[in-house]
C-alpha positions as CSV (number, residue, x, y, z in Angstrom):
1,X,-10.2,1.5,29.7
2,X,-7.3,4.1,30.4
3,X,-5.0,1.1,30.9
4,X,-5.9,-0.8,27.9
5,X,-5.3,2.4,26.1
6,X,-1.7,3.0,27.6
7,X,-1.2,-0.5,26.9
8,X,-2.0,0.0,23.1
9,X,0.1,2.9,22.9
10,X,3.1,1.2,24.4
11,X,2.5,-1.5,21.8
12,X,2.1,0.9,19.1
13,X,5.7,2.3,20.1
14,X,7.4,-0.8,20.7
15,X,6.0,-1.9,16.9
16,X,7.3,1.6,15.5
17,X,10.7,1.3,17.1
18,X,11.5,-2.3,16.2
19,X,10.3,-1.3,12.3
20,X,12.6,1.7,12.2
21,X,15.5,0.0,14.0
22,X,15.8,-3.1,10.9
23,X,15.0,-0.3,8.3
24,X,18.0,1.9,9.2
25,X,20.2,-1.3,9.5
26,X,18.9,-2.6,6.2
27,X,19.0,0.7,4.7
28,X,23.2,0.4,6.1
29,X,24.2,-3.2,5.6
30,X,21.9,-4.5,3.5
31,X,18.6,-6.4,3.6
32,X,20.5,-10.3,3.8
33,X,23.5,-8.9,5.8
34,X,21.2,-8.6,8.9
35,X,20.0,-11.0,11.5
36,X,16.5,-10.7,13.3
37,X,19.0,-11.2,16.4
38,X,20.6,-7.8,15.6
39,X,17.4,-6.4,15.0
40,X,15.9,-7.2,18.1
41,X,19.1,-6.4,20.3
42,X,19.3,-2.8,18.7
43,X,15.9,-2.6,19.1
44,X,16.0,-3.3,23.0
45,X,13.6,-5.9,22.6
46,X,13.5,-9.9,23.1
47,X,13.5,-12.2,20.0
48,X,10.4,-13.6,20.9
49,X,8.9,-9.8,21.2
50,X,9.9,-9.1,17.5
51,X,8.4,-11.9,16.1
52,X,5.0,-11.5,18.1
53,X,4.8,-8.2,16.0
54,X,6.4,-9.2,12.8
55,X,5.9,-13.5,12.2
56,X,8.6,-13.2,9.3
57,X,11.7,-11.2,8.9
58,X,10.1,-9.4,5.2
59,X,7.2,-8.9,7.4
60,X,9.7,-5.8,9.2
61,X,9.7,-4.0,5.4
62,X,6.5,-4.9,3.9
63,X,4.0,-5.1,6.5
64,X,1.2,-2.4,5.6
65,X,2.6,-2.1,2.2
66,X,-0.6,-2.6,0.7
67,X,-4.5,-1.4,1.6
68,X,-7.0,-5.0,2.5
69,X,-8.8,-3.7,-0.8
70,X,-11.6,-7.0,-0.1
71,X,-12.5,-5.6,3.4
72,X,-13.2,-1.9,1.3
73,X,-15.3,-3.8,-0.9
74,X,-17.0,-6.6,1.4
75,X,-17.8,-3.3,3.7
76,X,-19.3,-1.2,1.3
77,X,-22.5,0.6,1.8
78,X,-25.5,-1.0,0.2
79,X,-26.1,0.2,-3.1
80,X,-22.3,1.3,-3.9
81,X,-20.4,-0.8,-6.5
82,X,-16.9,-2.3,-5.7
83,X,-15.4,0.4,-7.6
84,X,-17.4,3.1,-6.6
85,X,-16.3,2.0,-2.8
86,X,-12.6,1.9,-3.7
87,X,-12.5,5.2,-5.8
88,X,-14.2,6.7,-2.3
89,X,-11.6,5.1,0.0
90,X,-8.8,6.4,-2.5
91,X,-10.3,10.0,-3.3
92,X,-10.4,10.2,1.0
93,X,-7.1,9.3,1.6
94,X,-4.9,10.9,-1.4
95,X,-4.7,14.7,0.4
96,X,-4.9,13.6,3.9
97,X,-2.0,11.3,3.5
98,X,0.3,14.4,3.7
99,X,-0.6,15.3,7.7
100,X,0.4,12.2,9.3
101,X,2.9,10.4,6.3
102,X,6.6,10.4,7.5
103,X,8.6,10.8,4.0
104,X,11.9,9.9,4.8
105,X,10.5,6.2,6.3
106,X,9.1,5.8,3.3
107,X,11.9,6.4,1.1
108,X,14.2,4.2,2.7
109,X,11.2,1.7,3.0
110,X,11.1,1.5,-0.7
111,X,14.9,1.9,-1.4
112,X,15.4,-1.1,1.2
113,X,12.7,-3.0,-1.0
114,X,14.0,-1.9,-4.3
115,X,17.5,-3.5,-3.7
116,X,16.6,-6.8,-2.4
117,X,15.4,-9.4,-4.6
118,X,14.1,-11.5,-1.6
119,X,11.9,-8.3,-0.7
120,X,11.1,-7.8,-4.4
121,X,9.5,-11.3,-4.2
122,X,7.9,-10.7,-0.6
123,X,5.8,-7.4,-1.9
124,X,4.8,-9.4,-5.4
125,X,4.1,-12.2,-2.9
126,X,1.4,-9.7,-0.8
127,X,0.1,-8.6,-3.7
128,X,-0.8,-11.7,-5.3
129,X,-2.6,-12.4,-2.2
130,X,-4.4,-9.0,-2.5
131,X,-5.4,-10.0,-5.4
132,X,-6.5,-13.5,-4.9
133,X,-8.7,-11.6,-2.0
134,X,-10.2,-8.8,-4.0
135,X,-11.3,-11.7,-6.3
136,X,-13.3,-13.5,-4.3
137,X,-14.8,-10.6,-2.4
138,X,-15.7,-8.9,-6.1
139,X,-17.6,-12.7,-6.6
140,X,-19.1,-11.9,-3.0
141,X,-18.3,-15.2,-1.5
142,X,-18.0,-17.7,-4.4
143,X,-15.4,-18.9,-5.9
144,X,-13.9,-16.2,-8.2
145,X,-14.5,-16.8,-12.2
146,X,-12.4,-15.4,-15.0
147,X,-13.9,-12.5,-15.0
148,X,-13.6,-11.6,-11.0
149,X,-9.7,-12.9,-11.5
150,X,-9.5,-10.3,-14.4
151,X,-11.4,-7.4,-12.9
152,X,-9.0,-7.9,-9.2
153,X,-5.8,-7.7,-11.9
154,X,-6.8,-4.5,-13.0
155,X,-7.9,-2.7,-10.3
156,X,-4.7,-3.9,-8.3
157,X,-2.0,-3.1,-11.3
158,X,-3.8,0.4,-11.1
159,X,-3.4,0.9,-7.6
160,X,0.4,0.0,-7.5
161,X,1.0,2.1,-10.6
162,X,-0.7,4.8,-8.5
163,X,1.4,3.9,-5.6
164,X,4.5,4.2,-7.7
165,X,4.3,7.3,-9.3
166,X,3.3,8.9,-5.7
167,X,6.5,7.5,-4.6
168,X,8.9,8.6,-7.5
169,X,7.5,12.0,-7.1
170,X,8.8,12.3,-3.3
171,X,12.4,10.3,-4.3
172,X,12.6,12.9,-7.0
173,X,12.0,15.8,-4.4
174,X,8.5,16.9,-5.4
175,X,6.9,18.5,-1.4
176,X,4.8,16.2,-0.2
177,X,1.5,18.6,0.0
178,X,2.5,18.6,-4.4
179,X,2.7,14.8,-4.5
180,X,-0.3,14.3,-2.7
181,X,-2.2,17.1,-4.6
182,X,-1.3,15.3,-8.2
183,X,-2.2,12.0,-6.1
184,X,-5.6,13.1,-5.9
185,X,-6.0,14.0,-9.7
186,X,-4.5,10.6,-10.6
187,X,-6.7,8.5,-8.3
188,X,-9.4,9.8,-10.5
189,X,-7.8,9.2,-13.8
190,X,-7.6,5.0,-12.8
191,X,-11.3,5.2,-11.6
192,X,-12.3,6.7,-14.8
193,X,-10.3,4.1,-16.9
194,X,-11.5,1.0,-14.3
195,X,-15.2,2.4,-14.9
196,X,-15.5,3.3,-18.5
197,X,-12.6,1.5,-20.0
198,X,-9.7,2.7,-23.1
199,X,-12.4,3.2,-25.1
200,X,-14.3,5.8,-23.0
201,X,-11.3,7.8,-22.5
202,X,-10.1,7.9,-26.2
203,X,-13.2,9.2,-27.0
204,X,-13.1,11.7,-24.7
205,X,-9.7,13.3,-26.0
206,X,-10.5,12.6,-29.3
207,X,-13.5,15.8,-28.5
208,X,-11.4,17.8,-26.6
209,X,-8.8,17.7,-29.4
210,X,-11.6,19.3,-31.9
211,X,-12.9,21.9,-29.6
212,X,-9.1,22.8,-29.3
């Protein structure tokens, strides 16, 4: 057990150190200026090692980009709605994201992605297939209707525009502990609109503006 540990932690370290190696030489040169060969040379690591952990050469921006929103909601508890689940898993992870997240990866991860086109198209590309998923586990097993198809859009447009605004808070120099904290509040905001809908929520300023 203590070896297959070790043995996971080396491959945890090698998968770290190849990711960080092609972000700082994307982040320099350039996302279509550099070869998996350099990669995998600065990285001190055979070809055939760096594709075993990334199968495409996008894979070494985007991979773990975006949350397997389907497995949340396939692995809900009984009795919890698909967006009960997912506001639960977002609510959880908004604060604690500030203890283990390493800021200045992720800026460059996004300023890497923000400059390529060809990345541009890989993330879209991930989320469509997010999207597709969250369909079809929202029709729990069967094939998705208009409706499931319409419901995944949502809720994935409201978890990227979360996504974004967490990350132009920490490019604009906001602490992370801040970003996280109005992270938290927003998560809440998009549940409250995917639950109740426009409507809901324009009726609920429209009261606060005459108690005001």
């Amino acid at each position: 057990m203590m070896m297959a540990g070790l043995r996971e932690r080396k491959k945890e370290q090698t998968r770290r150190r190849i990711s960080q190696v092609a972000l700082r030489l994307f982040d320099e040169r350039g996302y279509d200026q550099v070869t998996v060969n350099e990669i995998a040379e600065a990285a001190g690591v055979a070809k055939v090692t760096l594709f075993s952990y990334f199968p495409a050469k996008e894979c070494l921006v985007t991979d773990g980009v975006q949350d397997d929103m389907a497995a949340i909601v396939t692995g809900r508890p009984e009795g919890c709605s698909p967006i009960g689940a997912l506001r639960a898993h977002y609510r959880a992870t908004a604060v604690p994201v500030a203890k283990d997240l390493d800021v200045e990866t992720l800026i460059t991860r996004i300023r890497v992605i923000s400059s390529s086109p060809a990345l541009l198209a890989a993330v879209h590309g991930v989320q469509m297939g997010q999207r597709h998923e969250l369909a079809a586990a929202l029709s729990g097993g069967r094939e998705p209707d208009l409706t499931a198809h319409l419901m995944a859009a949502q809720i994935t447009a409201a978890i990227t525009t979360l996504q974004e605004a967490f990350f132009h808070r920490l490019a604009a120099g906001a602490p992370l502990e801040e970003a996280a904290r109005r992270l938290a509040a927003d998560v809440e905001v998009a549940f409250d609109l995917l639950e109740h809908g426009l409507t809901h929520t324009d009726e609920e300023k429209h009261e606060e503006g005459h108690q005001l």
